[in-house]
C-alpha positions in Angstrom: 0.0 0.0 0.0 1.7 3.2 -1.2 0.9 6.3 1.5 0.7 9.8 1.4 1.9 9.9 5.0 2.2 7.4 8.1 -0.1 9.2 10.4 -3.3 10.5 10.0 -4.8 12.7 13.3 -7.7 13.8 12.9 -8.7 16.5 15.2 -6.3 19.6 16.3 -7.1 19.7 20.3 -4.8 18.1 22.7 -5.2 14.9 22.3 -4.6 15.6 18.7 -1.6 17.5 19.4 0.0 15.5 21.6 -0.6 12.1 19.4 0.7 13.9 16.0 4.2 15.3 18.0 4.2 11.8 19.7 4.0 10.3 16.6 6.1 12.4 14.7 8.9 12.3 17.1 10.7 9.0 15.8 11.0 10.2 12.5 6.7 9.7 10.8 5.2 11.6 8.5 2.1 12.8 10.3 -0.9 15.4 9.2 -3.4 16.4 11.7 -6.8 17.2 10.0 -8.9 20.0 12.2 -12.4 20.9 10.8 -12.0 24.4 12.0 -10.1 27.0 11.2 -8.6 27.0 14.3 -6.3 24.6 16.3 -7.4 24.3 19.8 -11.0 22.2 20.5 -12.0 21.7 23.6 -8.7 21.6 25.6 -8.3 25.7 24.7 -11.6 26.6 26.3 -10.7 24.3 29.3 -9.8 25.7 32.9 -6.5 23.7 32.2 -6.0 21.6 35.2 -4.7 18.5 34.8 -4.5 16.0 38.0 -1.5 14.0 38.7 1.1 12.5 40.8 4.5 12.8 41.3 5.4 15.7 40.2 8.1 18.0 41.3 5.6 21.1 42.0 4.5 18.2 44.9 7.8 17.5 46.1 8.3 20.8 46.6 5.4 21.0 48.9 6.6 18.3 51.0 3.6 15.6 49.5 5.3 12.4 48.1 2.4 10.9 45.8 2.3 7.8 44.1 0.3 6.4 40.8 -0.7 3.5 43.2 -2.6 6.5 45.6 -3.8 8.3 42.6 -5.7 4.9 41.5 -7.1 4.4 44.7 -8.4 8.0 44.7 -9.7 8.0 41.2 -12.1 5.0 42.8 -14.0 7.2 45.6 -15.2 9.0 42.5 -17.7 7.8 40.5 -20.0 7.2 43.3 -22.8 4.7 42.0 -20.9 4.0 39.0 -17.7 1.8 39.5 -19.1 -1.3 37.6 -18.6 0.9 34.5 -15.0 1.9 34.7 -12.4 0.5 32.9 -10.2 -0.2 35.1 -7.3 -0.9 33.0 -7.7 2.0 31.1 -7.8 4.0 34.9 -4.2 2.2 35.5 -2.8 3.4 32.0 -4.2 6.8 33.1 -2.6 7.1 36.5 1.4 5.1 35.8 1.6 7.6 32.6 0.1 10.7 33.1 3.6 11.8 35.1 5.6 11.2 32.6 3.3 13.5 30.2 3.6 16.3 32.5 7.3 16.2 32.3 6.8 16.0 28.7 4.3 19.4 29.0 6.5 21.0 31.4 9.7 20.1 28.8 7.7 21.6 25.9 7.0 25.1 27.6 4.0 25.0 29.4 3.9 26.1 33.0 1.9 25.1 35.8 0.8 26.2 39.5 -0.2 23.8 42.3 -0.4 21.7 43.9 -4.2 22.2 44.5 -6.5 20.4 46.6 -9.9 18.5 45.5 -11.2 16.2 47.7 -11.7 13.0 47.8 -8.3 12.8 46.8 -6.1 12.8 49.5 -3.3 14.5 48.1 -3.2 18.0 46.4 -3.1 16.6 43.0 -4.5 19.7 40.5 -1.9 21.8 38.6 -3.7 24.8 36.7 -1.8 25.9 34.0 -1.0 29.5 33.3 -2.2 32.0 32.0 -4.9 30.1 30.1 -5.2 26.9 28.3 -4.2 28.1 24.9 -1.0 27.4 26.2 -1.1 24.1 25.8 -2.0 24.8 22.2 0.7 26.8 21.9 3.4 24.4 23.0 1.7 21.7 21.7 1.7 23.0 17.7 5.2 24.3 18.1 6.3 21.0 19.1 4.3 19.6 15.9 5.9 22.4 13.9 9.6 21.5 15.0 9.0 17.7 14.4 7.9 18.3 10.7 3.7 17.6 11.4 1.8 19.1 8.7 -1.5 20.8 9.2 -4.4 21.3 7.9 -7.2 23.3 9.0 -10.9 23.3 7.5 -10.3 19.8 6.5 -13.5 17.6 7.6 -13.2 14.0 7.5 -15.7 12.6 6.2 -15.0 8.8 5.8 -12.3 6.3 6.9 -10.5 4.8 4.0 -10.5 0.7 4.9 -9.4 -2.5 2.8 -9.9 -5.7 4.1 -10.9 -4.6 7.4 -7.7 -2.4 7.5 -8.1 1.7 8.0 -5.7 3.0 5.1 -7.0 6.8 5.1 -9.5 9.1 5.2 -11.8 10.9 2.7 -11.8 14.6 3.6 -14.3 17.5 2.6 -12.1 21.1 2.3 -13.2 24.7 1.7 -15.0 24.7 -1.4 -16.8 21.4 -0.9 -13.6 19.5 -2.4 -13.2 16.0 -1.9 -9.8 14.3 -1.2 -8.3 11.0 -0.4 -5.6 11.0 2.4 -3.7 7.8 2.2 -1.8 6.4 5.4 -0.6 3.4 7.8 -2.6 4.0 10.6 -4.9 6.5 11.7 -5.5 8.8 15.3 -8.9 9.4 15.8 -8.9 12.6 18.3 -11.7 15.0 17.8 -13.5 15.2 20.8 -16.7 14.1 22.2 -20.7 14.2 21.1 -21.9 16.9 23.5 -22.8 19.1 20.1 -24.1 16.1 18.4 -27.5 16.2 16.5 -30.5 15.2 18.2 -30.5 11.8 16.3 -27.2 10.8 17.5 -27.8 12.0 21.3 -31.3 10.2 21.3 -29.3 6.4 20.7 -27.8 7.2 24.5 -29.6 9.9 26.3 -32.6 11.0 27.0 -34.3 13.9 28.4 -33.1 17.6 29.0 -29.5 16.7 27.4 -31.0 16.1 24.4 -32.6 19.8 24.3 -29.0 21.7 25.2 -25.7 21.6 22.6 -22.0 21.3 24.3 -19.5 24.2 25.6 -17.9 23.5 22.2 -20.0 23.4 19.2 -17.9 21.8 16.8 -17.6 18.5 19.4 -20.3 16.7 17.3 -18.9 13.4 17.9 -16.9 12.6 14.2 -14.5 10.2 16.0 -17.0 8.3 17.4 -19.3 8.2 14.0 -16.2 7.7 11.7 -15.1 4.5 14.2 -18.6 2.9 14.6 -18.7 3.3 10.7 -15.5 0.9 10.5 -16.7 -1.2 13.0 -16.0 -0.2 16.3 -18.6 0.9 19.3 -19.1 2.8 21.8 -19.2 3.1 25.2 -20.4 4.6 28.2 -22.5 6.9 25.6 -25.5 7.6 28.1 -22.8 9.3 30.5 -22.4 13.4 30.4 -21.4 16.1 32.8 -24.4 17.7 32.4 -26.8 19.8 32.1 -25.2 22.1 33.8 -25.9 26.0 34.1 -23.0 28.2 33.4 -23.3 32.2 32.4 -22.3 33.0 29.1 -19.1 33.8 27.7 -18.0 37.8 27.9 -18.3 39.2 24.3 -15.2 40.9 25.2 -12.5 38.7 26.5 -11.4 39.1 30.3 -7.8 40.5 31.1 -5.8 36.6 31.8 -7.8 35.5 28.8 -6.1 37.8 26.3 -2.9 37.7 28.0 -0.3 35.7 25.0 0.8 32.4 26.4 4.7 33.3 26.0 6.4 30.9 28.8 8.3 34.0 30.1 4.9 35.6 30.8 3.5 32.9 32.2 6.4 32.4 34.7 5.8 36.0 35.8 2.7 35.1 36.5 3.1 31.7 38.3 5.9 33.5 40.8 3.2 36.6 41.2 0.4 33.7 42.5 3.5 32.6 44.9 4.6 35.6 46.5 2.0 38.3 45.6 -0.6 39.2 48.9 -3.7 38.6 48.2 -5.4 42.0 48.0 -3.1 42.7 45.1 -3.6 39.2 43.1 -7.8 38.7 43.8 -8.6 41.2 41.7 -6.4 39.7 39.1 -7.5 36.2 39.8 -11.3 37.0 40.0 -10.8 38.4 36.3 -10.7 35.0 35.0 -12.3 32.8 38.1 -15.9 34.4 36.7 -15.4 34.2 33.5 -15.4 30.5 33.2 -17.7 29.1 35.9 -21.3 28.3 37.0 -23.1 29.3 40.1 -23.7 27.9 43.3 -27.0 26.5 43.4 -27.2 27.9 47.0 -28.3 30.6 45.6 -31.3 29.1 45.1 -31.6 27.3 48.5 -31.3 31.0 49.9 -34.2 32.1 48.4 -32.9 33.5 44.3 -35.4 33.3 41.4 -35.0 32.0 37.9 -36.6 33.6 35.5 -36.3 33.3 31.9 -35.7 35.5 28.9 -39.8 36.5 29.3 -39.0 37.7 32.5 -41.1 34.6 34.1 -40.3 32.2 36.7 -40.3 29.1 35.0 -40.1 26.1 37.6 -39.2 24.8 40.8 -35.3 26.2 41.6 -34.6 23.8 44.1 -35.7 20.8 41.8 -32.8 20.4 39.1 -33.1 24.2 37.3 -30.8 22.8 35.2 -32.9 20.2 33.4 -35.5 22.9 32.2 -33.8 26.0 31.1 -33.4 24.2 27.7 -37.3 24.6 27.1 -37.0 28.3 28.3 -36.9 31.4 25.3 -33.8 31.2 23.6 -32.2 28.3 26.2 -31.4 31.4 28.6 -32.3 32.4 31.7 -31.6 35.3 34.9 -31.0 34.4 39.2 -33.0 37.2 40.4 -32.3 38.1 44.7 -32.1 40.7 46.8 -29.7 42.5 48.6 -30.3 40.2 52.0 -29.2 37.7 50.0 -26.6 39.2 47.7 -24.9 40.2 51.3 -24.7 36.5 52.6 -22.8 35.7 48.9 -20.5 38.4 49.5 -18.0 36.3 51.5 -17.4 32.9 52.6 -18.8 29.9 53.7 -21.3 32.0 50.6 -19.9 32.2 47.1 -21.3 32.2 43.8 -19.0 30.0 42.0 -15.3 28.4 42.5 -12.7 27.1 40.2 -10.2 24.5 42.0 -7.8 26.4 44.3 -7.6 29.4 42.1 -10.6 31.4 44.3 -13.9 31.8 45.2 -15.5 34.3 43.6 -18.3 36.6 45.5 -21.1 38.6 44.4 -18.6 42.2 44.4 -16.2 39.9 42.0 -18.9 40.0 39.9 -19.9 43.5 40.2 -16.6 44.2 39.6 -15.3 41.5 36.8 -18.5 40.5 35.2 -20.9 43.7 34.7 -21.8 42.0 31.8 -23.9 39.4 33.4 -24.3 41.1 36.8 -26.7 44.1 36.7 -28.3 45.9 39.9 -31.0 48.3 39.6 -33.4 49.8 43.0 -36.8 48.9 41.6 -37.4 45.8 39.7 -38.2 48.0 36.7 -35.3 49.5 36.8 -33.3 45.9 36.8 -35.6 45.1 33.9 -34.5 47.8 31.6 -30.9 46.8 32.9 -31.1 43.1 31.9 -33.5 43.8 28.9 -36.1 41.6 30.5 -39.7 42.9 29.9 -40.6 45.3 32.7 -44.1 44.1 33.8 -43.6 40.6 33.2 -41.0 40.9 35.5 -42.6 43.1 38.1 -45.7 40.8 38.0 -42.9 37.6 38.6 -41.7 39.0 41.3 -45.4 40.4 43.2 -46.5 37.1 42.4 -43.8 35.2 43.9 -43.5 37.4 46.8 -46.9 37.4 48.3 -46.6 33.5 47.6 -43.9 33.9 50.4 -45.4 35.9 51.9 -48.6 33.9 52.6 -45.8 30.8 53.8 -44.1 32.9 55.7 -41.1 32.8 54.2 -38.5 36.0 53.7 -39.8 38.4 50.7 -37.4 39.7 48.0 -37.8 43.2 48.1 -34.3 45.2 50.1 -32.8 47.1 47.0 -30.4 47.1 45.6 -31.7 44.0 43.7 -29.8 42.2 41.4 -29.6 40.3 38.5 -27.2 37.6 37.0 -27.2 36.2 33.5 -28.2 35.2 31.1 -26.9 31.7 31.8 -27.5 28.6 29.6 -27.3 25.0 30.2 -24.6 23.1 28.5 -23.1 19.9 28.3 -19.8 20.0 29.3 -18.2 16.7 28.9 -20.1 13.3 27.4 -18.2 10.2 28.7 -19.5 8.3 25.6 -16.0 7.1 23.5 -15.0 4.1 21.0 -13.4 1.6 23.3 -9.8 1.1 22.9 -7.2 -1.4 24.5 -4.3 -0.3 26.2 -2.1 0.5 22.8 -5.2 2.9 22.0 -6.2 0.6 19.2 -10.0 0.7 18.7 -12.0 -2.6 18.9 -14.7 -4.4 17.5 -17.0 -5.3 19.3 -16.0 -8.8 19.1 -13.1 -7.1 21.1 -10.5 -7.6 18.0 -8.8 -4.5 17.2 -9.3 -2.7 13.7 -6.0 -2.7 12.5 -4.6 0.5 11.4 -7.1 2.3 13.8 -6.4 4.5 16.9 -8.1 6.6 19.3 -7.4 9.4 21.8 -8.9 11.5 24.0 -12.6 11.7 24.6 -13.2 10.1 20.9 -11.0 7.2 22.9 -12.3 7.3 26.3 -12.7 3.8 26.2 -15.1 3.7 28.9 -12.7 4.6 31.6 -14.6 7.3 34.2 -12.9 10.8 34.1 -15.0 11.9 37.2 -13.1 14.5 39.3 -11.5 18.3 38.0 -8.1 17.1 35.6 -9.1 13.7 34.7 -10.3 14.9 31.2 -7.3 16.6 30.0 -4.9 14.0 31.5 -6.5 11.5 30.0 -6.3 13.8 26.7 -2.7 14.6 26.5 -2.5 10.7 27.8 -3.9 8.9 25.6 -2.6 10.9 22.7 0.8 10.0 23.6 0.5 6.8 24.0 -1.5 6.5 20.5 1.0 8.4 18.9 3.9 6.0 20.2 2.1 2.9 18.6 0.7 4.2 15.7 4.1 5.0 15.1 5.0 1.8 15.8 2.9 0.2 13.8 3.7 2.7 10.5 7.2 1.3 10.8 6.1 -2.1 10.2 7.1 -3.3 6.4 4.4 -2.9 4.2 
């Protein structure tokens, strides 16, 4: 079989990344194929923490960690689901994922932490900084150095097989032009199905997750179509992080967010997070803490009203909001409280949403680093015109649900200022659902043979192995990808 190149990745996130310079380091040809015109999927719009152990940013905190403690750890998590892990898949994980963050660290990006997440019980999160474009960064320069070609707008549209082998990929480029890739082996690496159509949701899940699209719109599950097509399946499919309710994205990017990823820069900023007091730094922090993350749904225990784009309360807020703000106006909706409650979220054990050790951030962070989603006003008309909600509607919301309190003798909202925050959406943020793989990555039939020249990475290989906990995702990303890259390249260097 004559090749254009060894290595075919398709998909330009992390896992793609990491496979193609894995790949590419003992001398392949490799091409990494990323539908948009971008490089970055998921992995760029990720907080960026990736859990391990071992590491030197440990030692130097005193904690001596082990694989064998991380695997232990990685078992309180799933709660009810432990028969669906795959275990070996979990040990892969755990005994490799050091080595990668040597690799990371080696390559340029750079890290704070230790940070704490229980159950585990070691601090075992490292947050990358200043954003997670840096790992794209890194990532494609590595690519760049070891001679990976890429191509962006390139969709793949088909796998290329022979005799049950995988020898390319159709794509579909700008212009609606049609061309055969040739290769040895293939890397399947383009995310998850959280963006799926409808069709493809409904053969897993049911319910409000088939009503609400993913953080990342383009994750519309081509790995997983493009492997069950040449005869793979998948796995844990009915399994999402989701839905959860997160405000939308600034228009305008916060201040970290724009910041380059240049390694000097971001070593500024890892000493600054060391030695800076905090007075100086939380304002800094908070910047980027609520850009990213979803609220506390104590806010809702404390009395806050959802609302939605009508400026009507919608449904029960202490009975999964979640689930129905997909069959709200335009998927959005607003937390609407008073200032009795907007002082009880102004400092701990009250906060309106947290990212792992970076901070908590309070209803003044918000006021301050969010006035785009948090709007105060003294009369509810006023915070209608603020928000753009219809006036009466809301006024009439609010009578309605306060003499309802009223009557139950429960506290009113009506102490100004009164406050506003939105809109926020539901998303999917992570389905679970990958082709299964063996421990060389190699996808399988479902008579458990592998596919020759077929490979799998990332959450397109997630293999059925539970990612529960902050890090797992992108460790298992950069993970797998390695390891798929090594033996796919393997494999290419067979004799035809």
């Amino acid at each position: 079989m004559g090749s254009d190149f060894d290595i075919v990745v398709v998909g330009g996130g992390g896992a793609g990344l990491m496979a193609a310079y894995s790949a590419a380091s003992p001398g392949r040809s490799v091409i990494v194929l990323e539908k948009q015109p971008d490089l970055g999927g998921t992995t760029a719009i990720s907080v960026g923490t990736i859990c391990t152990s071992s590491t030197r940013h440990q030692k130097r905190a005193g904690i001596a960690d082990s694989p064998d403690e991380h695997f232990e750890d990685m078992g309180k998590f799933p709660g009810s689901l432990p028969h669906r892990d795959n275990l070996a898949l979990r040990r892969l994980l755990v005994d490799h994922v050091p080595d990668v963050f040597r690799l990371l660290l080696e390559l340029g990006v750079e890290f704070v932490g230790p940070i704490a997440e229980p159950p585990h019980r070691y601090p075992r999160l490292h947050a990358i900084v200043p954003h997670s474009r840096g790992y794209i960064r890194c990532l494609s320069r590595a690519c760049r150095r070891a001679g990976v070609i890429v191509r962006n707008g390139a969709h793949v549209r088909r796998l290329v097989t022979n005799a049950g082998r995988v020898e390319g990929v159709e794509i579909v480029a700008p212009g609606d032009t049609t061309q055969v890739i040739r290769a040895r082996c293939v890397i399947l690496a383009s995310g998850d199905f959280s963006s799926a159509d409808r069709a493809f949701k409904a053969r897993f899940m049911q319910g409000p997750l088939l009503q609400i699209g993913g953080i990342n719109p383009a994750s519309t599950g081509d790995g997983q179509r493009l492997g069950e097509a040449a005869g793979g399946e998948i796995v844990n499919g009915d399994l999402a992080w989701g839905p959860e309710i997160r405000f939308v994205a600034p228009k305008r990017p916060k201040l970290l967010s724009r910041l380059p990823p240049w390694r000097p820069l971001a070593k500024l900023i890892s000493t600054a997070m060391r030695i800076l007091p905090e007075k100086i730094l939380r304002p800094l922090l908070m910047s980027y803490v609520t850009t990213y993350l979803a609220p506390s749904h104590n806010l809702f225990r404390e009395g806050a009203v959802l609302v939605n784009a009508s400026g009507v309360r919608f449904c029960d807020e202490l009975d999964r909001p979640q689930d129905r703000i997909g069959e709200a106006p335009g998927q959005q909706a607003f937390i609407v409280f008073d200032q009795t409650i907007a002082a009880k979220f102004d400092a701990w054990p009250n906060f309106i949403s947290t990212a792992p050790g970076v901070g908590y951030a309070y209803v003044s962070d918000y006021r301050r680093s969010r006035r785009d989603v948090c709007f105060q006003a003294r009369t509810w008309e006023e915070l209608a015109h603020a928000t753009g909600l219809p006036p009466g509607a809301l006024g009439q919301t609010m009578a309605a649900y306060n003499a309802e309190c009223g009557a139950r003798g429960r506290p009113v909202l009506q102490r100004p200022p009164l406050f506003a925050l939105g809109p926020a959406k539901s998303w999917i943020v992570f389905t679970e659902g990958g082709l299964r793989v063996n421990e060389r990555l190699q996808v399988l039939r479902s008579g458990g043979a592998p596919i020759a020249g077929l490979y799998a990475a990332g959450s397109a290989g997630q293999g059925g192995v539970l990612l529960e906990g902050h890090g797992h995702h992108l460790a298992w990303a950069f993970t797998s990808g390695r390891l798929a890259g090594r033996y796919a390249a393997e494999e290419a260097r067979s004799p035809e």
